[in-house]
C-alpha positions, 0 to 999 in steps of 0.5 A: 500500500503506497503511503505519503512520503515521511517528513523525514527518514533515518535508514539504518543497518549494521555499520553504516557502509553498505545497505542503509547508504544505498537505501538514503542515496536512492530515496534522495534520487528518487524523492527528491528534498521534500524528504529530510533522510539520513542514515547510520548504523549500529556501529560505522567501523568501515569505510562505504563499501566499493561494491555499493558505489559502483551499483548505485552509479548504475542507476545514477546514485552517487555514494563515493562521498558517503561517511559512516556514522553510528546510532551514537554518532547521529546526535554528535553531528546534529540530528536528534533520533527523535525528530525523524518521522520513521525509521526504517532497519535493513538488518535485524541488529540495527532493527534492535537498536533502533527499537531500543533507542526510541522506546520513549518516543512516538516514533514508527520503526519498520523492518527490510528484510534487506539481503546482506551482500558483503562476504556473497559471490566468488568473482568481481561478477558475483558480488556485484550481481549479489549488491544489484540484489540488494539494491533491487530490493531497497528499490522494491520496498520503496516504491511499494511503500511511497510509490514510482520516483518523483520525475526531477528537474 
């Protein structure tokens, strides 16, 4: 059921380097600034992952100048968990996580079942073919969830 695009959106995963930064590099392409989003993970020990640049080149999302952050890490550079209007988990550690951090707050918290893509496929071929898969179903859940992309000038 497609739903209003949120005010605001923090998509989150396990380090901050692979599925959430596809999830917020393709809502911003496809929804445009109507809708504030950021992303973070349960921790933001690694560097955006390579594999996630180049598929999200494919379909015109740049991520080459992603930086990892974590849950702890959001309010040091100015966001406030509790102003987001939705919160959306790729992985069931950061789904954890984030329900934990907003017990207090009024805040919905949905759960991908996003694949994780990091350690899948043997050659180059392989594993871009595993990060397309999970970048296919963060496109999925988008458009069923706020409908098509927002043509952009």
């Amino acid at each position: 059921m497609v739903m209003p695009l949120p005010q605001s959106v923090l998509f989150c995963c396990d380090h901050n380097a692979c599925r959430s930064p596809m999830a917020e590099g393709i809502m911003k392409r496809f929804y445009g600034t109507d809708t504030y989003v950021q992303s973070v993970g349960v921790r933001s020990d690694l560097e955006i992952d390579g594999f996630s640049i180049a598929v999200c080149q494919e379909i015109g999302v740049e991520l080459s100048r992603h930086r990892s952050r974590s849950f702890d890490e959001l309010e040091q550079w100015g966001d406030d968990l509790s102003s987001f209007d939705q919160v959306v988990a790729l992985s069931p550690a950061s789904q954890r996580r984030a329900l934990e951090l907003t017990r207090y707050f009024h805040l919905d918290v949905e759960y991908w079942p996003i694949l994780d893509p990091t350690g899948l496929g043997e050659t180059r071929a392989a594993k871009l073919d595993a990060y397309r898969q999970s970048r296919d179903q963060i496109v999925g859940r988008m458009i069923e969830r706020w409908g098509p992309p927002i043509e952009n000038d």
